[in-house]
Every structure is written in C-alpha cells, then in structure tokens.
C-alpha positions in Angstrom: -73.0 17.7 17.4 -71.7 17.2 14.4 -67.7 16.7 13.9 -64.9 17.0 11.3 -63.8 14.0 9.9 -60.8 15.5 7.4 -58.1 16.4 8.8 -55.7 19.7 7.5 -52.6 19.4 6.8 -49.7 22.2 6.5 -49.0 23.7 2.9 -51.6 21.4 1.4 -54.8 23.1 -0.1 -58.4 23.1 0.9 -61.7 24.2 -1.1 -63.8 25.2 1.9 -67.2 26.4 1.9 -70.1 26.9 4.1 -74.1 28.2 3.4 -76.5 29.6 5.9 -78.7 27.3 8.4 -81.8 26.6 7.1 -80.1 27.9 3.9 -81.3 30.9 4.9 -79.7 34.8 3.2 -76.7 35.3 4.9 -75.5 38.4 3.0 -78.6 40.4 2.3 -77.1 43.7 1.6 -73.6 45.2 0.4 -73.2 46.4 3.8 -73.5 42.7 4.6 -70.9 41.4 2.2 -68.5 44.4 2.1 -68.2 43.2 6.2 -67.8 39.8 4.9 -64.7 40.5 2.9 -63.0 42.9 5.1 -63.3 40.3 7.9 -62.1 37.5 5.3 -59.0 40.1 5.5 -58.7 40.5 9.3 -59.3 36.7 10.3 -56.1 35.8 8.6 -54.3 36.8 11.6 -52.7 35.0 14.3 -53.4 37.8 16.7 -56.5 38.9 17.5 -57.9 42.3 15.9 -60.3 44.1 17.9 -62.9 46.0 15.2 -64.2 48.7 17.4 -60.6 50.1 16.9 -61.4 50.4 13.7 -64.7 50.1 13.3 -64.6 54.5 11.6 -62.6 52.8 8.9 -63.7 53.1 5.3 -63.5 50.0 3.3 -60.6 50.5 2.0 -58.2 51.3 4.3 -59.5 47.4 6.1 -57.0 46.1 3.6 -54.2 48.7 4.4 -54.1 47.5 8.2 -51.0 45.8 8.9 -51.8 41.8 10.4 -49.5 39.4 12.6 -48.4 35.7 11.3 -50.8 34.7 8.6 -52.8 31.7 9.5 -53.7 30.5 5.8 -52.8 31.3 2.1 -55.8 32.1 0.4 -56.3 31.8 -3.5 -59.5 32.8 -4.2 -62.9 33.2 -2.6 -66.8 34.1 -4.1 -69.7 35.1 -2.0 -72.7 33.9 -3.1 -76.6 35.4 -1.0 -76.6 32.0 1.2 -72.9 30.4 0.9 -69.8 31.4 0.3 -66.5 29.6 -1.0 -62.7 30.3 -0.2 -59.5 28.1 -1.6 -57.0 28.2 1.2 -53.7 26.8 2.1 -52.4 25.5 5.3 -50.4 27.9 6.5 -49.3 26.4 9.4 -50.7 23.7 12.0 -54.4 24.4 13.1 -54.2 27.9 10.6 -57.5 26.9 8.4 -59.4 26.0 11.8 -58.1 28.9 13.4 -58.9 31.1 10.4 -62.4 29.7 9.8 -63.9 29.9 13.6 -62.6 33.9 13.4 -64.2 34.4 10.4 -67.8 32.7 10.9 -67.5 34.0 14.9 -67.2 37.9 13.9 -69.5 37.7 10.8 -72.0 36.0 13.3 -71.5 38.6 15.7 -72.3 41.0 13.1 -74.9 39.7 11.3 -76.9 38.6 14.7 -76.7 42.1 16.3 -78.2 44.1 13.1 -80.7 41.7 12.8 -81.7 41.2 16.6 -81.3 37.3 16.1 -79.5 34.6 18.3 -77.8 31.1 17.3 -75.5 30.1 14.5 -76.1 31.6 11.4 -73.4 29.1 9.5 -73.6 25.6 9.2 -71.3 23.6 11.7 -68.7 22.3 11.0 -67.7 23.7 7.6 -67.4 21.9 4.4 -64.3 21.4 3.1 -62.5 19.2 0.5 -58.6 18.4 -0.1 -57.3 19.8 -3.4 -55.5 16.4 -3.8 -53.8 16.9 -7.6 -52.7 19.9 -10.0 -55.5 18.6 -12.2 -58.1 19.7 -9.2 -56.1 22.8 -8.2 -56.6 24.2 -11.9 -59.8 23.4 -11.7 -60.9 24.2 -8.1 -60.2 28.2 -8.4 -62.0 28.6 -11.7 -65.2 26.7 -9.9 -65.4 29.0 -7.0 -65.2 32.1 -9.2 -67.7 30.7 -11.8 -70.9 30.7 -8.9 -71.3 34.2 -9.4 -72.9 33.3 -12.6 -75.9 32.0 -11.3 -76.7 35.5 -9.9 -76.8 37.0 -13.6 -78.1 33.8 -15.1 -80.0 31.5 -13.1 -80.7 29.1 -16.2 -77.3 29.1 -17.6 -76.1 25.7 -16.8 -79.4 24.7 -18.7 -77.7 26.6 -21.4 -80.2 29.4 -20.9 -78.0 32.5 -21.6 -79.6 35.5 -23.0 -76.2 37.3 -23.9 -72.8 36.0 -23.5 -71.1 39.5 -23.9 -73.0 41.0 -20.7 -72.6 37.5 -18.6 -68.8 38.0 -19.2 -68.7 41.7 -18.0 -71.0 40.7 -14.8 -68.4 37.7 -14.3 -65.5 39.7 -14.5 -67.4 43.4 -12.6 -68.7 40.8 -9.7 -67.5 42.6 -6.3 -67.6 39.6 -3.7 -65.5 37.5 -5.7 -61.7 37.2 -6.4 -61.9 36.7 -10.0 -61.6 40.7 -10.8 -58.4 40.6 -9.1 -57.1 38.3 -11.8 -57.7 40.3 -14.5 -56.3 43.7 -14.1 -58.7 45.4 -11.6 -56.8 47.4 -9.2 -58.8 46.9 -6.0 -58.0 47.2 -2.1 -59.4 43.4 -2.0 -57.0 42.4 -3.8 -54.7 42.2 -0.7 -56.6 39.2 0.3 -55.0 37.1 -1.8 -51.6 35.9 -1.5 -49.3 37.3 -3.9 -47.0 34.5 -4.8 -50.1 32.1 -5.3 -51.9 35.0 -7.3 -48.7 34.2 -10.4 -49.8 30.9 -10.4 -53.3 30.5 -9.8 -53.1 33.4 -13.2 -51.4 31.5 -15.4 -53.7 28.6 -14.7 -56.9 31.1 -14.8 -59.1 31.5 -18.1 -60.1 34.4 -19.0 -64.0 35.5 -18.6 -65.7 33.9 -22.1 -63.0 31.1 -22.5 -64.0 30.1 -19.1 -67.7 30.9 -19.5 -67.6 28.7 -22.9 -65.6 25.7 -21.7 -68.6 26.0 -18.4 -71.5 25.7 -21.3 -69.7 23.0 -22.7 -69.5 21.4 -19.7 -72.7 21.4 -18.4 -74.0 20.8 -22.4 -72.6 17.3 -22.0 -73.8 16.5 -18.7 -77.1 16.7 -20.0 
C-alpha cells in the first residue's frame, strides 16, 4: 500500500493530480467527463449528497444545487482522456483529503458500473504538490489549463503547431477545463470555482496566444 508522505495544511494551496491505473482512458466519452465535473461540484461538500436524488438532473442545474460547508477552494481544474489536474486550497483541516476520496470514490462508482469493471480506476494515493511561493501560484493555474493543448496539438511542445489562431480558439472553447471561465464564458461550471480566488487567479491569467506564445517559448529553449 502505498502512503502520503505531504502533509495538507489549512489555507495553503495544493496542485493535485491523479491519471488512470495502467494509465488506462478514464474519461472516454462526454458523458464520462460531463459526470466528472458535476461531481468535482458535489464533492466539495461537507455533507454527503446522495446522486440518485438527483440523478433526472440536467447538467446544468448540478451547479445550481445548494452544498453544506465547503471542504476546499478550488482555482482551477483541466481534464485530460487519462488524468486530470485541480488547484485547490485547504479549506479547512482534512478538506483536500476529504474532498479528493469523494470525488475519485463516486467517479469510480460511476465509471465501474457502465463499464461492468471492478477495482480502482485512479492511482492511489493521489499526486499532489505544495504551491510553496506567488512565483509558483502564477504559474501553477496557467500549467493546468495549458494540458488541453496536447489534445489539439500533440507536437506542439516540439514546436509543431499547424495554426496558432485555431490552437487558441480550441484552448479557450475546451469544455473540461476552467480556463473558459476566465475569459468571459458564461457557463454553469463556472460555479466550481471560488469567486474571490477567480479576481486573483484573473489578473494573474494570460490571455489564450500570450500564454500559448510564452509556452512555445518555453519549451523552444528547453530544447
């Protein structure tokens, strides 16, 4: 068995991530990640929700449903086919724990019953690393969001990109990722996020081609 060595501590912030076992598809249709997010919603609740209340709910009105004390903050998040990334802040003691083991338990639930599978489907125990300066935190939010890029361009970080323009519309249009919530999209999701983090994760956040260029740039030099 495998343990957590880091330990969380309240109102500090965490980048945490996880990818299938095997690193197998964990998200192999819409269905599959529209779930995902509405129980990235629904696990940020110190009570428990019970989904076959609610399981006639469209997906919108997942984000309308009123929760209990928060367990984390969360600042952004990106779903990728085998992994997925979330930027969360202790909310209070045991919250990102608490918050993590709802959200892989229910989306394991899920996932195993449509697909007639048993075992874990995530890796135990999640990743996670401490967002230990403001240098990182800028930095941290603009890396989770940037992973959807491999989907549209798998070469890009070879500086493969066959047009700029249309990466940055993909980048900005991606629907299993936070980023559109920064930039003007008025979407249910968006209640995921916490509001007051939202100001000043924003003012930190570059826009889609600055942040596409300055990525380029990036990987450019490390070759």
């Amino acid at each position: 068995m495998a343990y957590r060595r880091e330990q969380f501590a309240v109102d500090e912030w965490y980048h945490c991530y996880n990818r299938g076992v095997d690193k197998r598809t964990v998200f192999e249709s819409d269905n599959d990640y529209r779930r995902f997010v509405q129980t990235i919603y629904l696990s940020n609740n110190a009570e428990s929700t019970n989904r076959f209340n609610i399981k006639h709910f469209e997906h919108d009105r997942f984000f309308e449903r009123a929760r209990g004390e928060l367990l984390v903050e969360i600042g952004a998040y990106c779903l990728m086919p085998n992994h997925f990334h979330l930027l969360l802040r202790e909310h209070s003691e045991g919250g990102i724990t608490k918050f993590m083991h709802k959200l892989g338990t229910s989306y394991t639930m899920y996932f195993n019953i449509k697909h007639e599978r048993i075992g874990n489907l995530f890796l135990k125990p999640f990743r996670s690393r401490h967002v230990h300066d403001d240098k990182y935190f800028r930095h941290v939010a603009q890396y989770i969001h940037l992973n959807s890029v491999e989907i549209f361009e798998r070469g890009w970080k070879q500086g493969v990109v066959r047009s700029i323009k249309n990466l940055e519309k993909n980048l900005i249009a991606y629907p299993y990722s936070s980023y559109p919530d920064y930039f003007g999209s008025a979407r249910p999701e968006k209640a995921i996020l916490d509001p007051c983090w939202m100001g000043v994760l924003r003012s930190e956040m570059a826009p889609p081609r600055e942040l596409l260029f300055d990525a380029l740039q990036y990987y450019e030099n490390l070759g």
